[in-house]
LOVOMI-737876 format. One record per residue: x, y, z of N, C-alpha, C in turn. Coordinates in pm, whole numbers, padded with zeros to 5 digits, always signed. Example, Ala and Ser with C-alpha at 12.3 -4.5 7.8 and 13.67 -1.06 7.14 Angstrom:
<rs>
+01319-00569+00780+01230-00450+00780+01320-00330+00780/+01285-00225+00708+01367-00106+00714+01290+00003+00787/
</rs>
This chain:
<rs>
+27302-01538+12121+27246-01656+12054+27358-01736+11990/+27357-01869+12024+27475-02006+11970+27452-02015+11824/+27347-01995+11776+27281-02043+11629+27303-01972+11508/+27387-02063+11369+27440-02003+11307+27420-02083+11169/+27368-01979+11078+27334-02051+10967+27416-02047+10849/+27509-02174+10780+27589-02138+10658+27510-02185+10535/+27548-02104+10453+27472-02144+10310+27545-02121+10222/+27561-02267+10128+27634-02270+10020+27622-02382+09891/+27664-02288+09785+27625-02329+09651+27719-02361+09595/+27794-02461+09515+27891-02484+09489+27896-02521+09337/+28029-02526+09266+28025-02562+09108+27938-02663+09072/+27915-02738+09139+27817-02832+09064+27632-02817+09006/+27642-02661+09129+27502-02598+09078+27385-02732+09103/+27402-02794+09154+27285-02886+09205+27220-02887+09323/+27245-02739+09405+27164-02773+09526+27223-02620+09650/+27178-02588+09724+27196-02450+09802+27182-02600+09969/+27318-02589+10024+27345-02648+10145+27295-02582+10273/+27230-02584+10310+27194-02495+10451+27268-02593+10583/+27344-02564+10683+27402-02604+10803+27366-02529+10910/+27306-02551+11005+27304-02463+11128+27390-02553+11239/+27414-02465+11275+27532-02474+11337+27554-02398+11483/+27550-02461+11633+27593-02436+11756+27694-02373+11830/+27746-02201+11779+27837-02220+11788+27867-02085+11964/+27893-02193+12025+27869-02113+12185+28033-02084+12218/+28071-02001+12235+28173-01965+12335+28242-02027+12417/+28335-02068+12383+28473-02127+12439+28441-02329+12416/+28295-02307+12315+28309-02483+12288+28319-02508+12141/+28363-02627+12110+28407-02670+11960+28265-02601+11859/+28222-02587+11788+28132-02572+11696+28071-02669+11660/+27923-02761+11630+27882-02822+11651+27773-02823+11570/+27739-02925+11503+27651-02905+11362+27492-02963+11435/+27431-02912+11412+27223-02909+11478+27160-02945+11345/+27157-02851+11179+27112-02927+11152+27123-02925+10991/+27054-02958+10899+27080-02971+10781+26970-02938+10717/+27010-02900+10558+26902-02903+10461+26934-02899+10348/+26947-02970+10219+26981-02933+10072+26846-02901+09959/+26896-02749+09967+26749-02703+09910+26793-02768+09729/+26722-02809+09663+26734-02862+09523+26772-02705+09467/+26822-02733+09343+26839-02617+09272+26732-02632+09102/+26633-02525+09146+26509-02533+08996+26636-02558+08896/+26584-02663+08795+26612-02678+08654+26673-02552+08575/+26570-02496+08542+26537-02330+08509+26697-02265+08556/+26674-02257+08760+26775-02157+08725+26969-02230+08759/+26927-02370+08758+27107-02411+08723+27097-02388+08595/+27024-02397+08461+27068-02392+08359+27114-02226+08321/+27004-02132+08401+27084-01975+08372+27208-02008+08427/+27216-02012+08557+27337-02029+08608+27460-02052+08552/+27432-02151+08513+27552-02269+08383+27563-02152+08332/+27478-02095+08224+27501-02008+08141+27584-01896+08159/+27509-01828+08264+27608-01702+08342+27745-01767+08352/+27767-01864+08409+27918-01920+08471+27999-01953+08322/+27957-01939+08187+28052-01951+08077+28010-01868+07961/+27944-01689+08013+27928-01628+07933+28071-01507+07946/+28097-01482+07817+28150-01432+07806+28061-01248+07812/+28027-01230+07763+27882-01102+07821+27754-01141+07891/+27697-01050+07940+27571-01110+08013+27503-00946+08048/+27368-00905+08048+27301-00832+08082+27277-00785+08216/+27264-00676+08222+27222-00680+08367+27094-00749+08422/+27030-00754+08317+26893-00797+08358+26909-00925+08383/+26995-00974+08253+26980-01141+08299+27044-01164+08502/+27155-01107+08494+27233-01089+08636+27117-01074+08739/+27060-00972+08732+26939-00932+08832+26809-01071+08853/+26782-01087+08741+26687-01195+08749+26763-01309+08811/+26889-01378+08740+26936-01523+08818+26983-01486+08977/+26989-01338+09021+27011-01313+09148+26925-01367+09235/+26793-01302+09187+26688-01298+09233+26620-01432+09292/+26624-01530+09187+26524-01666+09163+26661-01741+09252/+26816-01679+09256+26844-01780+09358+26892-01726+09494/+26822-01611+09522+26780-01567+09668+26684-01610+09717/+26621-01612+09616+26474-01714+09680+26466-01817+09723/+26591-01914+09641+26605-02026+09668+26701-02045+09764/+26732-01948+09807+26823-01948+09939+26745-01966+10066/+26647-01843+10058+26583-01811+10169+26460-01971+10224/+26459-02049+10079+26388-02166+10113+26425-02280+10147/+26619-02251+10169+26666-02339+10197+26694-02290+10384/+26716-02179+10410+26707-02156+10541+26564-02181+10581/+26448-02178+10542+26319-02220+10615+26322-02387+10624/+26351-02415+10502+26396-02592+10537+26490-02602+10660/+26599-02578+10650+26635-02621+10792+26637-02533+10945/+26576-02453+10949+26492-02399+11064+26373-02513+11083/+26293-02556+10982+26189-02631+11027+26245-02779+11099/+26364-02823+11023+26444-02936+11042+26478-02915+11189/+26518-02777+11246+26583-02811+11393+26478-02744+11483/+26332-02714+11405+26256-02656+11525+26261-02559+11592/+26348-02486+11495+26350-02313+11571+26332-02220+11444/+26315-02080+11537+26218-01984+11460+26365-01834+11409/+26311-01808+11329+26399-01651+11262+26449-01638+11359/+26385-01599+11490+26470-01520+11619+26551-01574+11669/+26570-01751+11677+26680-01815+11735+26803-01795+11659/+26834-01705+11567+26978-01718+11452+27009-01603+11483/+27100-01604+11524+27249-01490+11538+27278-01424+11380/+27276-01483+11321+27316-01495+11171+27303-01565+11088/+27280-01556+10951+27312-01651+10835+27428-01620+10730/+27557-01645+10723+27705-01640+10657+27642-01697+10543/+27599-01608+10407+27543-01616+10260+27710-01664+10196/+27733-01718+10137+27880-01752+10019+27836-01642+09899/+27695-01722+09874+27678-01656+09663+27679-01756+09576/+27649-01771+09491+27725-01844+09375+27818-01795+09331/+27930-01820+09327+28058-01819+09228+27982-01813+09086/+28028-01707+09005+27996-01699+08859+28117-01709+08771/+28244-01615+08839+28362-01631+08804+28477-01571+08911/+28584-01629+08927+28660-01618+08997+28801-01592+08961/+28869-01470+08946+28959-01449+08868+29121-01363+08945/+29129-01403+09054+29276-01381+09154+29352-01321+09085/+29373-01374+08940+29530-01294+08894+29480-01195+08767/+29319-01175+08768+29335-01076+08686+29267-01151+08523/+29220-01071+08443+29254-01143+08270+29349-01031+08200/+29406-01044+08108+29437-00982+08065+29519-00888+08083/+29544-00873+08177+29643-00756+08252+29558-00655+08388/+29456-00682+08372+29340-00654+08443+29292-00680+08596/+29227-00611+08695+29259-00620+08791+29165-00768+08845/+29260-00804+08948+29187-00926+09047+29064-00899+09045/+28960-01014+09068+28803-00990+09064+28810-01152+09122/+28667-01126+09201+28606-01248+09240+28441-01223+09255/+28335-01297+09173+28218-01216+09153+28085-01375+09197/+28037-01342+09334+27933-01438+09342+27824-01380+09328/+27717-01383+09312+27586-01374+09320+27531-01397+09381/+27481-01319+09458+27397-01299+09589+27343-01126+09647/+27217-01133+09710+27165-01011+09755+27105-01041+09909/+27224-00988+09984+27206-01044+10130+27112-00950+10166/+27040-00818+10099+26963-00754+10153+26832-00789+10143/+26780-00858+10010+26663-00969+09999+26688-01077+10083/+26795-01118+10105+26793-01249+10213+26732-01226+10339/+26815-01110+10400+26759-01054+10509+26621-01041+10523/+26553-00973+10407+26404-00970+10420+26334-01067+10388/+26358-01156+10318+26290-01292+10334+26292-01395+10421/+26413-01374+10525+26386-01475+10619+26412-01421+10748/+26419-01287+10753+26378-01200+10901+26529-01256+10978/+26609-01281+10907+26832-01307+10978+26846-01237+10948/+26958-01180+11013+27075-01047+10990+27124-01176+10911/+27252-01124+10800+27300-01187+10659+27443-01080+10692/+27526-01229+10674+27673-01171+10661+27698-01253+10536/+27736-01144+10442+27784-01230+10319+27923-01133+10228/+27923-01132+10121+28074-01084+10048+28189-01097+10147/+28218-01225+10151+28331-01260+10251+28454-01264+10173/+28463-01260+10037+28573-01278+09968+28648-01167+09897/+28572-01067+09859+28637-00946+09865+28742-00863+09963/+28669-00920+10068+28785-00847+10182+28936-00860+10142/+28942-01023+10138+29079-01064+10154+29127-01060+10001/+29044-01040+09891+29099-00998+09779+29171-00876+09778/+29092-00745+09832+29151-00626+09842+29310-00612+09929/+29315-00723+09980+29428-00712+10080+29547-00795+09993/+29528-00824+09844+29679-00894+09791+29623-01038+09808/+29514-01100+09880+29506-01246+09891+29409-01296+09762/+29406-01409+09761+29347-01456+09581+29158-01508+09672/+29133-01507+09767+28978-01502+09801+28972-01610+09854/+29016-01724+09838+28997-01865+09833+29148-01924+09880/+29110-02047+09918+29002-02123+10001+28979-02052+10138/+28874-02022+10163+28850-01973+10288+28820-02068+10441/+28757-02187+10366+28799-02297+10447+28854-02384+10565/+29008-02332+10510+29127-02433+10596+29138-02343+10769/+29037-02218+10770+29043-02134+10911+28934-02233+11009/+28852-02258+10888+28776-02338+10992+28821-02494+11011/+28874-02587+10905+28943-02626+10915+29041-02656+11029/+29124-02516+11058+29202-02569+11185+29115-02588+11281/+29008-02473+11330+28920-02501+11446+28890-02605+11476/+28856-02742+11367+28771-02834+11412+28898-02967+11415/+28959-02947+11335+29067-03078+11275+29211-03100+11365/+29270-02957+11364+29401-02912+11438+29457-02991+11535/+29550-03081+11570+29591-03201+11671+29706-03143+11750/+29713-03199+11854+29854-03146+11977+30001-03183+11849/+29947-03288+11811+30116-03394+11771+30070-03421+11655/+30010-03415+11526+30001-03473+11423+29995-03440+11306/+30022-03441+11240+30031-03366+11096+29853-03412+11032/+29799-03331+10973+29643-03391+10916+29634-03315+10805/+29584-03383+10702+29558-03317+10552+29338-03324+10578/+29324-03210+10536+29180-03199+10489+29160-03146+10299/+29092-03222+10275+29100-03188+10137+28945-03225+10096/+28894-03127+10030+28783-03114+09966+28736-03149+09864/+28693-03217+09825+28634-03301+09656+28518-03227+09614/+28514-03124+09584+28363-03071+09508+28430-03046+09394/+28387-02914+09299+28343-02947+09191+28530-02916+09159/+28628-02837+09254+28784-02865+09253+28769-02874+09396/+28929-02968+09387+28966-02978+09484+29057-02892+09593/+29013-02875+09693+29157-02781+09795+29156-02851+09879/+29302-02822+09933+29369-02873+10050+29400-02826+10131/+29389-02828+10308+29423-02784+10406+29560-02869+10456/+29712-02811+10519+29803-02885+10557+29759-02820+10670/+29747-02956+10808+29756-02870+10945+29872-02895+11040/+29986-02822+11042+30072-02874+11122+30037-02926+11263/+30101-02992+11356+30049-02995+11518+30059-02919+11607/+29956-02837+11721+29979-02723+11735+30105-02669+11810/+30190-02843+11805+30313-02792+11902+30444-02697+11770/+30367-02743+11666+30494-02671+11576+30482-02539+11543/+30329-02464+11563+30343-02365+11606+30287-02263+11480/+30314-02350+11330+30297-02283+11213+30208-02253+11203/+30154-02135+11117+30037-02155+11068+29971-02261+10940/+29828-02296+10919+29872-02392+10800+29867-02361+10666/+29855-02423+10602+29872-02423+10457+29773-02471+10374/+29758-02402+10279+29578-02415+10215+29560-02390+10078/+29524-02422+09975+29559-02393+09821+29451-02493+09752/+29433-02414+09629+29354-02542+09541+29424-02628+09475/+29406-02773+09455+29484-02843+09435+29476-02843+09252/+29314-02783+09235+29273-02838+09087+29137-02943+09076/+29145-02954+08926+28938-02993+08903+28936-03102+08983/+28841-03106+09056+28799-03291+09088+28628-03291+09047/+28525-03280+09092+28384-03335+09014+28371-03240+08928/+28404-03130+08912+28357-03035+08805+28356-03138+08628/+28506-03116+08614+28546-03250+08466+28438-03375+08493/+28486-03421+08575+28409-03554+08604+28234-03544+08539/+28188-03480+08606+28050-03462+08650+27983-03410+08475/+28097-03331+08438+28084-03250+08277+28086-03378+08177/+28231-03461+08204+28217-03549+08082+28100-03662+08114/+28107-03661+08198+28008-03824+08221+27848-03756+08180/+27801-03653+08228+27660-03551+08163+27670-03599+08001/+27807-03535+07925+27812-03513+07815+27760-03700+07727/+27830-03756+07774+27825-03909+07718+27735-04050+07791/+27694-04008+07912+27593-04070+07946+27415-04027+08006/+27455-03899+08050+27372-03840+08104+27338-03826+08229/+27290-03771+08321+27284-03775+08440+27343-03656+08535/+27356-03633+08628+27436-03522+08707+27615-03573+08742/+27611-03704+08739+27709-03728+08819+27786-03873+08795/+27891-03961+08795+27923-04073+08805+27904-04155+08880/+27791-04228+08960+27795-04231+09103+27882-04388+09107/+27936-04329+09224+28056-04446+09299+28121-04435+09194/+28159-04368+09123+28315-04366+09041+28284-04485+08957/+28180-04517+08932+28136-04674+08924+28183-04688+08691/+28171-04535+08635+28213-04550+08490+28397-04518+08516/+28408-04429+08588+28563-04401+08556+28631-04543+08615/+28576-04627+08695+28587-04784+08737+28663-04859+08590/+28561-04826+08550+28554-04901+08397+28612-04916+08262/+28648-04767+08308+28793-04752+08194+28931-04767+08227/+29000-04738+08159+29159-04759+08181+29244-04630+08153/+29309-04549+08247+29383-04397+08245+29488-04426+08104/+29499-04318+08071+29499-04308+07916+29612-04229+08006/+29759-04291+07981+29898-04212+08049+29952-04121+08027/+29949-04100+07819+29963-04003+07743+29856-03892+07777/+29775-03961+07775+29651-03790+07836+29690-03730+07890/+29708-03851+08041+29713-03751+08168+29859-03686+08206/+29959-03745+08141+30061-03612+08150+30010-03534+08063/+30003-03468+07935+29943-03357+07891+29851-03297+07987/+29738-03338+08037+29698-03284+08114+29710-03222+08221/+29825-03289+08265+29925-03227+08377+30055-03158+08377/+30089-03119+08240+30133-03040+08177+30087-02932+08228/+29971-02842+08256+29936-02782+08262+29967-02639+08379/+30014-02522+08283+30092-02462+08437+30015-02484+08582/+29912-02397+08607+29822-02439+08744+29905-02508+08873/+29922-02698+08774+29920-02747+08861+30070-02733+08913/+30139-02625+08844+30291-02657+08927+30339-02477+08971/+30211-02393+08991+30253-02313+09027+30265-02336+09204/+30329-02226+09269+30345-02252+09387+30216-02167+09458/+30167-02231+09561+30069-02116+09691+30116-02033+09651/+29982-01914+09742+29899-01945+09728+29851-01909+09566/+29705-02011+09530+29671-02001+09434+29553-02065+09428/+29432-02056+09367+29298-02067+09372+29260-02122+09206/+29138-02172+09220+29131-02168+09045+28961-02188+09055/+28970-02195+08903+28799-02252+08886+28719-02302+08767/+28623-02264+08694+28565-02317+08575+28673-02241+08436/+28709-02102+08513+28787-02003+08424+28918-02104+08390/+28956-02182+08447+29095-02264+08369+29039-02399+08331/+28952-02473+08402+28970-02611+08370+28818-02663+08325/+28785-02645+08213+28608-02691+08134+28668-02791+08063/+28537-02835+07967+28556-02925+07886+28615-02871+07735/+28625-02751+07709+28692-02692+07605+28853-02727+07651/+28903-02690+07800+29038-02728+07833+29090-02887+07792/+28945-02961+07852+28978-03100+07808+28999-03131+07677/+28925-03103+07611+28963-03133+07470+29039-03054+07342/+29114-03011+07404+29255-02924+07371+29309-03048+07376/+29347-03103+07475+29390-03211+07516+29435-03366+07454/+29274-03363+07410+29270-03517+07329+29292-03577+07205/+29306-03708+07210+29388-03725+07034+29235-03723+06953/+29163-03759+06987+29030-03768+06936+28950-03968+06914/+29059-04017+06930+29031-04161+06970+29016-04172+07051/+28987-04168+07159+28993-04208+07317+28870-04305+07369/+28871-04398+07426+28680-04392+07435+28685-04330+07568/+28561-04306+07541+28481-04190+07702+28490-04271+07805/+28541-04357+07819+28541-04402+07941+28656-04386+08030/+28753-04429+07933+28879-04398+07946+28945-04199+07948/+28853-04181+07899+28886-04005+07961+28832-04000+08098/+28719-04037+08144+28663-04053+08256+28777-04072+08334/+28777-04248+08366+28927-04301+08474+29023-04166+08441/+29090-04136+08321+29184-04037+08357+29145-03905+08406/+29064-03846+08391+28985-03759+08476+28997-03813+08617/+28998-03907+08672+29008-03919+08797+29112-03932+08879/+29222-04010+08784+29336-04000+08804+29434-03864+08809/+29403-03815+08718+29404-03637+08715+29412-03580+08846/+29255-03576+08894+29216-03535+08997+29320-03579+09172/+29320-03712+09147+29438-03790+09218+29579-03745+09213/+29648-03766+09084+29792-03700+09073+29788-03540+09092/+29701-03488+09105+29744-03322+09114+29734-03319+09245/+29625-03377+09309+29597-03351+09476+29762-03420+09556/+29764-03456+09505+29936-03565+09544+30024-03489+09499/+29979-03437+09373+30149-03338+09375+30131-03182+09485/+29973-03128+09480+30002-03032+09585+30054-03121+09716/+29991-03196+09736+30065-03280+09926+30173-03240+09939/+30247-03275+09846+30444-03302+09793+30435-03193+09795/+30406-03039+09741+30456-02858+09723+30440-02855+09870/+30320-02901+09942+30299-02828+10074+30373-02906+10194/+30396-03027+10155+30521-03059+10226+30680-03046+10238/+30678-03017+10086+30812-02958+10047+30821-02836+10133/+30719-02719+10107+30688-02562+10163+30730-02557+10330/+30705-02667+10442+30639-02642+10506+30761-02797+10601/+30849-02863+10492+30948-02943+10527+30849-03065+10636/+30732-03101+10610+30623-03159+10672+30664-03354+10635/+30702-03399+10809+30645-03559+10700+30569-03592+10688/+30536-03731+10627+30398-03773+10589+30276-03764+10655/+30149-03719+10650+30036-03642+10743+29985-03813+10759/+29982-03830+10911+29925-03899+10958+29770-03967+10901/+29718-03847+10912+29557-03890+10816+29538-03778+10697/+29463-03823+10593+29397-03694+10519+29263-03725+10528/+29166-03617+10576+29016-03621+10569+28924-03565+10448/+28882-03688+10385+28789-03626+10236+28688-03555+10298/+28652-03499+10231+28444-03376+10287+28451-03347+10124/+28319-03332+10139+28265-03284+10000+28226-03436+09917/+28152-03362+09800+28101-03503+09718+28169-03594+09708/+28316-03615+09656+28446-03687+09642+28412-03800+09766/+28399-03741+09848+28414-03827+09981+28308-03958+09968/+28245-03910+09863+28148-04074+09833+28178-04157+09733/+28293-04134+09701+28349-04164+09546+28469-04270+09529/+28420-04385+09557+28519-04465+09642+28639-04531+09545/+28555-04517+09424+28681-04502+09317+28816-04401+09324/+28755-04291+09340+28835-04164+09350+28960-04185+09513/+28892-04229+09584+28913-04210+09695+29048-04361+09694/+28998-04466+09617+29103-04598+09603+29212-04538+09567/+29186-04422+09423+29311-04345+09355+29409-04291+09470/+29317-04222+09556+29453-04135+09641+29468-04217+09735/+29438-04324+09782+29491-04404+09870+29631-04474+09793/+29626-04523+09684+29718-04574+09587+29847-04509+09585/+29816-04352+09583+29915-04227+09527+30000-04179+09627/+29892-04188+09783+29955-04170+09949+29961-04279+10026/+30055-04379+10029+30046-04498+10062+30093-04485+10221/+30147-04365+10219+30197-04324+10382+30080-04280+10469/+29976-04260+10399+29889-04168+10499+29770-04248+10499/+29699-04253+10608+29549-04290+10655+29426-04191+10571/+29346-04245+10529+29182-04216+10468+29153-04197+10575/+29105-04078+10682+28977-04124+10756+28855-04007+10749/+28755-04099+10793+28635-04039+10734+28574-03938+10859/+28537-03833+10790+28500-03714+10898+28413-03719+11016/+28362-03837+11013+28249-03881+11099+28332-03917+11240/+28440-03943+11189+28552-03999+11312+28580-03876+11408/+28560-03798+11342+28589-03652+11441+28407-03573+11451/+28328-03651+11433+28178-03602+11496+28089-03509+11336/+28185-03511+11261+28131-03410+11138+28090-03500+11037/+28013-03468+10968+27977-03538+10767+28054-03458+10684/+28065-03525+10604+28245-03461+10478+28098-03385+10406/+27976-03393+10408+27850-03278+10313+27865-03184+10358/+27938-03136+10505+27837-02990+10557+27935-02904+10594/+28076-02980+10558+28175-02864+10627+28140-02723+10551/+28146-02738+10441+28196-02626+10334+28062-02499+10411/+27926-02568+10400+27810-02454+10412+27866-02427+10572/+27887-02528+10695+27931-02471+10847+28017-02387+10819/+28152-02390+10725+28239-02264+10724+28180-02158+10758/+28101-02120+10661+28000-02010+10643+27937-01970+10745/+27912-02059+10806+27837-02012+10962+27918-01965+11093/+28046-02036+11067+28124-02010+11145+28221-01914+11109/+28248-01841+10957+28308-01712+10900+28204-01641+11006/+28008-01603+10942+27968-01546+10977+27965-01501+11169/+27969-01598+11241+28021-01577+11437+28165-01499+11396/+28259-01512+11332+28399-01460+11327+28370-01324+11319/+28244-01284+11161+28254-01164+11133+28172-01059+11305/+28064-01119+11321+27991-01076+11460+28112-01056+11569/+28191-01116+11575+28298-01119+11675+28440-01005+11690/+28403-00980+11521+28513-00863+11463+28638-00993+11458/+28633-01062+11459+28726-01224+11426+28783-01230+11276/+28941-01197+11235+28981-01228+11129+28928-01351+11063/+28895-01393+10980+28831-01503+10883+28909-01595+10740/+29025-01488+10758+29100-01527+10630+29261-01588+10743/+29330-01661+10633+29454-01738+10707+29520-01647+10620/+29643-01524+10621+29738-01515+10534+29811-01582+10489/+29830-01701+10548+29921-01831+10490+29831-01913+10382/+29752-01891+10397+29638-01947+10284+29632-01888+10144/+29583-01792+10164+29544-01677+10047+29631-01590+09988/+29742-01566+10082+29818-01458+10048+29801-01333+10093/+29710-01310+10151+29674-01170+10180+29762-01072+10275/+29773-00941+10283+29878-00884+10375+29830-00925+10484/+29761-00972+10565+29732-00986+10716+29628-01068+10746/+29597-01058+10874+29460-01105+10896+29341-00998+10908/+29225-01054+10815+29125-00975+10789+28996-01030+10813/+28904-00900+10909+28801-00978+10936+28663-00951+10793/+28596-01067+10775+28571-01073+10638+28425-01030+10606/+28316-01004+10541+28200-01021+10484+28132-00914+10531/+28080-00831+10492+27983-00724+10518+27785-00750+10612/+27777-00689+10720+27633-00731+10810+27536-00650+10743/+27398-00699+10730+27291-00693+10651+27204-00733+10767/+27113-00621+10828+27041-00639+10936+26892-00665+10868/+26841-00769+10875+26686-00792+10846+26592-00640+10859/
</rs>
């Protein structure tokens, strides 16, 4: 069976992505169909909660598992109904989890951890798929930081004879894929660059309300506050070298306002919030071209929310004056569905016994095939 279902939840906690996905033997991978299951009120706000508690119960853990397995399994019946096929047409469904916390180097002296939430064995029984999911542990245990898992699929779809191509992701942080051309032979290069909607999406909630800035249309409005945003970019993260991953654990709104003189108006933290987001993604370009002795990448391709954010998107055009914007549609894909297709296409890798992780990515000792099978 070609049919492959990814599902994914991302920092912004607004929604469980379902992608099914075509993926036949010896042809490109090929997106069939879609679905964004909403995420209940109720459980993004546990969620939120879980994602900045410092303790938490088991019970509470068990219950927000629960209410968002459910909401998983109703996001795979949404798009099964969307493409007109039944449980039996899916090879698989590649589960992510929610990310609760994500911690590569450890706290405290303490060992690496990366912890999503998810129970692929209720998945399985609620929607009658075998469930390949804990894909990120693998390559943790192997020395790699979990993340971005991405830039593998990434090469599959993007990868050029002759051209250098940047893919970079705008959700709630940003990562970047470098793809050399396949005449140079490298493998590529893949890292988080740092926050992009997470801040955004936090301060603009905090002072206007809403989920989101749409069209960049308040950070438009203000003026980048210069003194901020070096302090802000001060910040080790953004000048450590690959690989390296991050998440809510370094960059909240407590980080932000460490930060601030306390005059600022909110608008103007906004624009620099975006600019932020801009100068860090530009200074990883510069590490991974430096790394990798790369000239200027012909195109970089936005995916993810960012990619509608045309403010955001003016910024890094401004910052990469060498390189082409082009939009994912140009190569047959929507910048919404890569992240959940990963997932579908990890999960064919894992069925295949197919390494899933890039060691040039993550760090990990090798290539490892990733996520544990959960037979309905």
């Amino acid at each position: 069976m070609p049919y492959f279902i990814g599902l994914m939840s991302g920092t912004s906690l607004d929604g469980i992505d379902a992608a099914l996905v075509d993926i036949s033997t010896g042809a490109p991978a090929r997106l069939v169909a879609t679905h964004d299951e909403p995420m209940p009120t109720a459980l993004r706000e546990r969620l939120w909660r879980l994602c900045h508690a410092d303790h938490a119960s088991f019970a509470e853990l068990a219950e927000a598992e629960q209410a968002f397995c459910e909401a998983q399994a109703r996001a795979v019946v949404g798009v099964l109904a969307t493409a007109g096929l039944s449980p039996s047409a899916i090879a698989a469904i590649g589960s992510h989890g929610q990310t609760i916390e994500h911690a590569p180097w450890g706290h405290d002296g303490g060992p690496a951890y990366t912890l999503q939430l998810d129970n692929p064995s209720l998945l399985a029984e609620l929607t009658g798929c075998r469930v390949i999911a804990d894909f990120r542990r693998r390559d943790l245990a192997a020395g790699g930081q979990a993340a971005p898992l991405a830039p593998a699929f990434h090469q599959a779809l993007f990868r050029d004879a002759q051209q250098w191509r940047l893919i970079l992701n705008l959700g709630g942080f940003a990562n970047l894929t470098l793809l050399p051309p396949q005449q140079d032979g490298r493998a590529p290069l893949g890292f988080d660059s740092g926050p992009a909607n997470a801040l955004l999406d936090a301060w603009h909630a905090r002072h206007r309300g809403g989920d989101y800035d749409a069209d960049g249309a308040w950070a438009a409005s203000g003026r980048v506050d210069e003194a901020l945003l070096e302090r802000l970019l001060a910040e080790p993260f953004f000048h450590r070298p690959p690989p390296r991953s991050t998440g809510r654990e370094v960059f909240h709104l407590a980080w932000l306002e460490r930060h601030l003189a306390g005059d600022e108006r909110p608008e103007d933290v906004q624009a620099t919030l975006a600019e932020l987001t801009a100068a860090s993604v530009t200074l990883a370009v510069e590490m991974a071209r430096d790394a990798y002795g790369a000239p200027p990448a012909e195109c970089l391709v936005p995916c993810g929310g960012g990619a509608h954010n045309p403010d955001l998107l003016a910024r890094l055009a401004r910052r990469m004056p060498d390189t082409r914007l082009e939009a994912a549609e140009a190569f047959g894909w929507s910048p919404d569905w890569l992240e959940a297709a990963a997932f579908a296409w990890l999960a064919w890798r894992r069925l295949e016994d197919l390494p899933g992780n890039l060691p040039s990515v993550t760090g990990a000792a090798g290539p490892r095939v990733l996520g544990g099978i959960f037979a309905p």
